[in-house]
N, C-alpha and C positions, 0 to 999 in steps of 0.2 A: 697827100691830102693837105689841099693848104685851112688854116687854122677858121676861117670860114666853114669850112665843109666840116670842121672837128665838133664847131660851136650848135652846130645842128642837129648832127650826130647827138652827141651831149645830152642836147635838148629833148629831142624825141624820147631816147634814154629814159629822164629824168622826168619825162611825160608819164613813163609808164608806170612809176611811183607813183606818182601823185595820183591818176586814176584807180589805180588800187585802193592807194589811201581815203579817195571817196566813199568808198564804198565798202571798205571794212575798219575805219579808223573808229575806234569805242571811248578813245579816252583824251583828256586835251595836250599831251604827249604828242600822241597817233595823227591827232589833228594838227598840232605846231610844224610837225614835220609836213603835213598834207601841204601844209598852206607855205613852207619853205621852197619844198618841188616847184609848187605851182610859181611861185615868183623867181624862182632861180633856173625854170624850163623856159619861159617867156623873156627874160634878160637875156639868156642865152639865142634864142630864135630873133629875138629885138636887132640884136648886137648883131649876127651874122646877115640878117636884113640890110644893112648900112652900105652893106659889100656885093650883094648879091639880087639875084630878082625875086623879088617878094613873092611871089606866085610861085617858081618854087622852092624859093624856103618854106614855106606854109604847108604845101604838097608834102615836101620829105619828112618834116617834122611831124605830122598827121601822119603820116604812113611808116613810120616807126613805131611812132605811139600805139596806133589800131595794132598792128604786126605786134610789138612788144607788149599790149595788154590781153593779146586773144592767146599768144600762149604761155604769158605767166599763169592768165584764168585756167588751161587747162591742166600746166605741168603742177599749179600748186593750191588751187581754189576746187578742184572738180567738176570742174566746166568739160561737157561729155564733149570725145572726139569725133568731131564728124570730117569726111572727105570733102566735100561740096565749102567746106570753110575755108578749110586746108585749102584747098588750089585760089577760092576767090582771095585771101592773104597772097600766095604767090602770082599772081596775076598784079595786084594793088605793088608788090614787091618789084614785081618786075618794071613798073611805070615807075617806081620813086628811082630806080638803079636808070630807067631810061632818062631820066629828067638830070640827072648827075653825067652822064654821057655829052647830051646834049647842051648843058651851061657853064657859059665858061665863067673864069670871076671876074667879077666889074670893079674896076679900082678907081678910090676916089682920088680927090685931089691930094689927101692925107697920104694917099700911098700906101695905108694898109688897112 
C-alpha cells in the first residue's frame, strides 16, 4: 500500500472519531479532540488528494467513515442491529475496495 493509500485510510479512520465526537462530546476536552479528528482527518485526505484522483479519494474516505461510524454506533453506542444495514455497508464496501482496484497512483512532478 503506497503511503497515499495509507494517508486515506488514516483519514477515514480518524473520520470515524470525530463523528462520534459530534454527537457525544459533553465537555470541551471531548470537544478539542472532536475538532483535532476533524482537522487532522481532512489534512490527511488533503495530502493524499495531491497524489491521487479526488473523486476517489473522497469516495474511500466517506466509505470508511459511513462503514467505521455505523459499526462503532452498533458494537458501542446501541445502535440496534439490523440485516438490510449490514449488507447496504457491504455493498458501499464493496465499491470503495472496487475503486482501490481500479486507480492507480498519479505521480507528480515532486515524485512523491
Amino acid at each position: 500500500m503506497t503511503k497515499q493509500w495509507l494517508s486515506v485510510v488514516l483519514a477515514g479512520l480518524v473520520e470515524v472519531l470525530w463523528v462520534i465526537g459530534l454527537k457525544h462530546a459533553n465537555n470541551a476536552l471531548e470537544w478539542s479532540g472532536t475538532i483535532v479528528c476533524i482537522l487532522l482527518s481532512f489534512y490527511l485526505m488533503l495530502k493524499a488528494s495531491k497524489h491521487m484522483p479526488v473523486g476517489t479519494v473522497y469516495a474511500v474516505f466517506v466509505g470508511i467513515g459511513s462503514t467505521g461510524t455505523v459499526i462503532v454506533d452498533m458494537l458501542f453506542f446501541g445502535e440496534p442491529f439490523k440485516l438490510a444495514k449490514v449488507a447496504l455497508i457491504a455493498v458501499l464496501l464493496i465499491g470503495v475496495i472496487g475503486l482501490k482496484l481500479v486507480t492507480g497512483d498519479k505521480q507528480t512532478e515532486e515524485g512523491a
